[in-house]
KOLRO-510340 format. One record per residue: x, y, z of N, C-alpha, C in turn; residue number from 1. Coordinates in Angstrom, 3 decimals. Layout:
N
r nu=X; nv=Y; nw=Z; cau=X; cav=Y; caw=Z; cu=X; cv=Y; cw=Z; seq=NUM;
...
END
This chain:
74
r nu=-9.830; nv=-71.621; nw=-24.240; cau=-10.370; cav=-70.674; caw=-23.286; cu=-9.361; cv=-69.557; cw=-23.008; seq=1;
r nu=-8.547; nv=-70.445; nw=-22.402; cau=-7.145; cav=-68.837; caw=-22.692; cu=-7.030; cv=-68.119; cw=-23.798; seq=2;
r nu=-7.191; nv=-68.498; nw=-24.952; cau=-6.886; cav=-67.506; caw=-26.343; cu=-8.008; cv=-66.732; cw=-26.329; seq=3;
r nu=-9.186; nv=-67.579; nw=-26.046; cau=-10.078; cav=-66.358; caw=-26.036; cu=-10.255; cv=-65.082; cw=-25.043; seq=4;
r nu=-9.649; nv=-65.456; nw=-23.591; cau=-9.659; cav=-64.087; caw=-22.879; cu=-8.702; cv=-63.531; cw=-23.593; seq=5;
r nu=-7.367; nv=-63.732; nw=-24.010; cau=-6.665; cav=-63.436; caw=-24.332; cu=-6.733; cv=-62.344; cw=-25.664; seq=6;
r nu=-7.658; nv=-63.003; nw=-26.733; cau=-8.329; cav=-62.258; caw=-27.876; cu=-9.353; cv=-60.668; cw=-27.064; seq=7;
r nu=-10.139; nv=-61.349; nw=-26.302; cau=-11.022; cav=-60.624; caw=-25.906; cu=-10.190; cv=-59.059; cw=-25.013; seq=8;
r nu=-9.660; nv=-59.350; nw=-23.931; cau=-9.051; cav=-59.033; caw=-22.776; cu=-7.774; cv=-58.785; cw=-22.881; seq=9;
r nu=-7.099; nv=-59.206; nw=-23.653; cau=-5.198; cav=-58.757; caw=-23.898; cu=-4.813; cv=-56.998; cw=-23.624; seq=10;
r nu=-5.380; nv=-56.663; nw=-24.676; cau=-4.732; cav=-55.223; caw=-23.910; cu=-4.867; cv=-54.505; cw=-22.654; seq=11;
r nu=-6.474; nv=-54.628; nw=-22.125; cau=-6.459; cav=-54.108; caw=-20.964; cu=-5.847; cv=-55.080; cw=-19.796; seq=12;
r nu=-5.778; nv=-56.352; nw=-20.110; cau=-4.928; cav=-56.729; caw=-19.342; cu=-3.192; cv=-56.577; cw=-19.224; seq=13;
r nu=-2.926; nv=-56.321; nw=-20.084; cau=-1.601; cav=-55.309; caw=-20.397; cu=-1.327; cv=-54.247; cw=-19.865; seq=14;
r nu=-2.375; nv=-53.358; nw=-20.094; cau=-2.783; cav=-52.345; caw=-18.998; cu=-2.530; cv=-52.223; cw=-17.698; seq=15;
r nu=-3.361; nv=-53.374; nw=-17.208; cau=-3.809; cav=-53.659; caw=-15.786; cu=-2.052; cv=-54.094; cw=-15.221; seq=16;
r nu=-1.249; nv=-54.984; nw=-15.899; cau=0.000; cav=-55.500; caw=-14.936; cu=1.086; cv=-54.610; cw=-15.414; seq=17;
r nu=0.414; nv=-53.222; nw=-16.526; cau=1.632; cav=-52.472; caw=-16.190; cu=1.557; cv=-51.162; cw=-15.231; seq=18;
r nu=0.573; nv=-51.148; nw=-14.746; cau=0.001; cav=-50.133; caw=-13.389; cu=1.343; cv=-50.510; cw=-11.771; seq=19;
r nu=1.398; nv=-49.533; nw=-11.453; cau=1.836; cav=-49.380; caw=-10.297; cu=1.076; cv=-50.211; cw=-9.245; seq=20;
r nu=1.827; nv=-50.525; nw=-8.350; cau=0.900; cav=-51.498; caw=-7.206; cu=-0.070; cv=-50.391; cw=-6.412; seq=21;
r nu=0.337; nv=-49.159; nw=-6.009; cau=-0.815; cav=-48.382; caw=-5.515; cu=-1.895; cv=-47.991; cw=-6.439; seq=22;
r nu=-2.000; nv=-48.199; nw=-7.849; cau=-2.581; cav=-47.753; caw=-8.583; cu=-3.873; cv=-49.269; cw=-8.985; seq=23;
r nu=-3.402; nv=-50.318; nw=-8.826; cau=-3.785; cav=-52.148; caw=-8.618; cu=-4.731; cv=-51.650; cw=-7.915; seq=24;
r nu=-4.188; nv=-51.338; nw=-6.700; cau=-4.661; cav=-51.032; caw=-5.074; cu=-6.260; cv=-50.610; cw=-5.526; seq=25;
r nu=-5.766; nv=-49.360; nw=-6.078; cau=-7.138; cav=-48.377; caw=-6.358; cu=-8.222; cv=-49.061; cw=-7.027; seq=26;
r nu=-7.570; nv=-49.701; nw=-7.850; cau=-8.726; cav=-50.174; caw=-9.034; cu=-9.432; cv=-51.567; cw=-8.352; seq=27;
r nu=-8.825; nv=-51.881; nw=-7.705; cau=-9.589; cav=-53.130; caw=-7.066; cu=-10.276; cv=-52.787; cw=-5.872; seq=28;
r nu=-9.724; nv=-51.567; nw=-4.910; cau=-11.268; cav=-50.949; caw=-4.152; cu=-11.976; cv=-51.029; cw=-4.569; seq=29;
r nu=-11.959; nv=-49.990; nw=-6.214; cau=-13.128; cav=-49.803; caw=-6.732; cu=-14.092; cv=-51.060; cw=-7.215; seq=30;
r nu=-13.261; nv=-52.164; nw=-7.752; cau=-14.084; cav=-53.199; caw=-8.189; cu=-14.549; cv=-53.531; cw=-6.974; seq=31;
r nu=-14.486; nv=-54.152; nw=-5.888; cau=-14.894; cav=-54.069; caw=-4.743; cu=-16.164; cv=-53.593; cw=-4.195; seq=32;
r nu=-15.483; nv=-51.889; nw=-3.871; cau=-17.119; cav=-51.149; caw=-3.848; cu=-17.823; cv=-51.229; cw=-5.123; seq=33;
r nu=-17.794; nv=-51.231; nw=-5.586; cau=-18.772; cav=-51.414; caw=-6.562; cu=-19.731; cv=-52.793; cw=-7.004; seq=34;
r nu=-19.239; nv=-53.814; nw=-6.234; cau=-20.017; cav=-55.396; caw=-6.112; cu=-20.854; cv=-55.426; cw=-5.260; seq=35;
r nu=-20.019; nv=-54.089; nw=-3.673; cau=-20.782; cav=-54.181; caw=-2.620; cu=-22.045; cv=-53.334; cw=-2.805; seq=36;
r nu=-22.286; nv=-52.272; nw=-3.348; cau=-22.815; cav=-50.855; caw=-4.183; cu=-24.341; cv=-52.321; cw=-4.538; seq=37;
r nu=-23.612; nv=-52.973; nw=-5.494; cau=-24.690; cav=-53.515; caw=-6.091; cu=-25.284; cv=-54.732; cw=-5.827; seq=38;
r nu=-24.626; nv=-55.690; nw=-4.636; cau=-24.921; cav=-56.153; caw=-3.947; cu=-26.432; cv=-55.924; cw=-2.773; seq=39;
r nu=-25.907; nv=-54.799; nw=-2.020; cau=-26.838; cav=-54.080; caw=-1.866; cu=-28.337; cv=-53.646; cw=-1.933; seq=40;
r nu=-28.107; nv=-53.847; nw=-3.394; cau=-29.350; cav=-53.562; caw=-3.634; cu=-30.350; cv=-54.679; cw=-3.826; seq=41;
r nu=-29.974; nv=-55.754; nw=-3.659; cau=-30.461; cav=-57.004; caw=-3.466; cu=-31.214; cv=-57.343; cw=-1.718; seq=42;
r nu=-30.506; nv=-56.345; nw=-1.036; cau=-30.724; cav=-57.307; caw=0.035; cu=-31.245; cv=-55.747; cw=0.975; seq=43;
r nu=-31.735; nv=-56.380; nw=1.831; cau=-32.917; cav=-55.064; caw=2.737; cu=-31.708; cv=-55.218; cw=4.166; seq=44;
r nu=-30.898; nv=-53.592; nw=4.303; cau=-30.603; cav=-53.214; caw=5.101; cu=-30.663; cv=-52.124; cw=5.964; seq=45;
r nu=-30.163; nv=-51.634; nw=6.821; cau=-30.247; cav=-50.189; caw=7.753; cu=-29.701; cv=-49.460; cw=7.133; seq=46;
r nu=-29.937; nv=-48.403; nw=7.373; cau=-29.793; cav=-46.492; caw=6.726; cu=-28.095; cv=-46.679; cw=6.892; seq=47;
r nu=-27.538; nv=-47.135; nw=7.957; cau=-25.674; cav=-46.937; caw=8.549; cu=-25.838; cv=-48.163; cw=7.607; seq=48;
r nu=-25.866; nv=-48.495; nw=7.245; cau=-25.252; cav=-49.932; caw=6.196; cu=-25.093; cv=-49.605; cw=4.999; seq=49;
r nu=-26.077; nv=-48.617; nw=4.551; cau=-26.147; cav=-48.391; caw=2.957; cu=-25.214; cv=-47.203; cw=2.586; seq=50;
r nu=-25.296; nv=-45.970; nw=4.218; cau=-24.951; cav=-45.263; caw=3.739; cu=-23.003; cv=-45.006; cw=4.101; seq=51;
r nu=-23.057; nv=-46.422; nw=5.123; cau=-21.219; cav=-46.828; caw=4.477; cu=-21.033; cv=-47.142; cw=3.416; seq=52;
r nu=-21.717; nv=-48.049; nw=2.635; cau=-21.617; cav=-48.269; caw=1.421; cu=-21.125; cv=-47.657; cw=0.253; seq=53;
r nu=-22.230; nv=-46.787; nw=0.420; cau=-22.256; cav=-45.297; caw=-0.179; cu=-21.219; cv=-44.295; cw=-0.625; seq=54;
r nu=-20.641; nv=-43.967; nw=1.305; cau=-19.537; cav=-43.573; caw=1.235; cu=-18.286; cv=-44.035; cw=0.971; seq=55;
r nu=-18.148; nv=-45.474; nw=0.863; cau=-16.904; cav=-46.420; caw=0.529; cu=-17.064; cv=-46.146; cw=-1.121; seq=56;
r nu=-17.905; nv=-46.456; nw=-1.309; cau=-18.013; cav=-46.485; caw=-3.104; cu=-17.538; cv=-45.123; cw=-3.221; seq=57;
r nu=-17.964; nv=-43.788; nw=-3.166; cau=-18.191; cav=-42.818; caw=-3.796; cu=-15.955; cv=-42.402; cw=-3.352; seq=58;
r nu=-15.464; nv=-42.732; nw=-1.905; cau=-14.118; cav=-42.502; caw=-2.059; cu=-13.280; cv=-43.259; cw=-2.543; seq=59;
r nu=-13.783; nv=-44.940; nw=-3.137; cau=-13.275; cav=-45.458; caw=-4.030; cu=-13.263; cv=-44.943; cw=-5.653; seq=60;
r nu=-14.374; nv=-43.979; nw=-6.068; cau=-14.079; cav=-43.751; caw=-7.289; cu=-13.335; cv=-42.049; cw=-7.099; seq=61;
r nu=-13.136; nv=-41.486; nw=-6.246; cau=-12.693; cav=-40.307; caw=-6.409; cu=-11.063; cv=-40.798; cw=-6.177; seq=62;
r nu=-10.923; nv=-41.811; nw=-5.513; cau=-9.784; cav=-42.698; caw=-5.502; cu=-9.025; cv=-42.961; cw=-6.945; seq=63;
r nu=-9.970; nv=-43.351; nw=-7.936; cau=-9.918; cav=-44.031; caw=-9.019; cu=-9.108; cv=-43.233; cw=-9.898; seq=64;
r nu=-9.628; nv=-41.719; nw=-9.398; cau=-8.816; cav=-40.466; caw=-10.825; cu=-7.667; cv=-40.160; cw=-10.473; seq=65;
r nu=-6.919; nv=-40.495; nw=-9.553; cau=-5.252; cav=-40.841; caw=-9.970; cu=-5.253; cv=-41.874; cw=-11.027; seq=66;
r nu=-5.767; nv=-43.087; nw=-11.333; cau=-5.196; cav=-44.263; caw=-12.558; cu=-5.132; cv=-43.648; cw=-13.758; seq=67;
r nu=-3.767; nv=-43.873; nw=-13.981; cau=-3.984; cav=-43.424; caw=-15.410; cu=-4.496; cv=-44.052; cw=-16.736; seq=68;
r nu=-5.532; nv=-43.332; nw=-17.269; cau=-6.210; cav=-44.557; caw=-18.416; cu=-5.247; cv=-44.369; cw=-19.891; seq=69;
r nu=-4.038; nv=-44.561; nw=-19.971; cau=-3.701; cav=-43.832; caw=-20.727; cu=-3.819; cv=-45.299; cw=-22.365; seq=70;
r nu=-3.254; nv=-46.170; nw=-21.540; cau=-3.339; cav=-47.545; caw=-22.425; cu=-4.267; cv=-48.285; cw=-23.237; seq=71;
r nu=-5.897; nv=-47.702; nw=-22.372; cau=-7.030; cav=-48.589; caw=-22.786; cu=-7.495; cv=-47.318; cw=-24.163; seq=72;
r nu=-7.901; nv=-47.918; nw=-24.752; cau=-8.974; cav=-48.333; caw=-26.132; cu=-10.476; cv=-47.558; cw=-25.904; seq=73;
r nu=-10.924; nv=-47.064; nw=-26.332; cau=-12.641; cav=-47.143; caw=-26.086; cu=-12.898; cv=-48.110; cw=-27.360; seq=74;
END
């Protein structure tokens, strides 16, 4: 099981623990908002619920364009 994340996942995880801790920071808001984003949409809430949401997600990814992608692959 390890070799295979490892096969699969190695470089961007290489990536990921050679990032700066404010830069960690960022990318895991974003994973974050983005569970809550889609979470969300599962479940029936108020207009102020969605549209914190909203706004958490959308300054988590404007957050995001400081990381530098310089390491990853397409």
């Amino acid at each position: 099981m390890k070799e295979a994340f490892r096969l699969i996942y190695g470089k961007e995880w290489k990536w990921f623990l050679s990032l700066a801790l404010a830069m960690k920071l960022r990318l895991i808001w974003f994973l974050v908002s983005f569970v809550m984003l889609c979470a969300l949409s599962f479940e029936r809430s108020d207009v102020l619920c969605v549209f914190a949401v909203v706004v958490n997600f959308l300054a988590s990814a404007i957050a995001l364009r400081g990381v530098p992608g310089d390491g990853i692959e397409e």
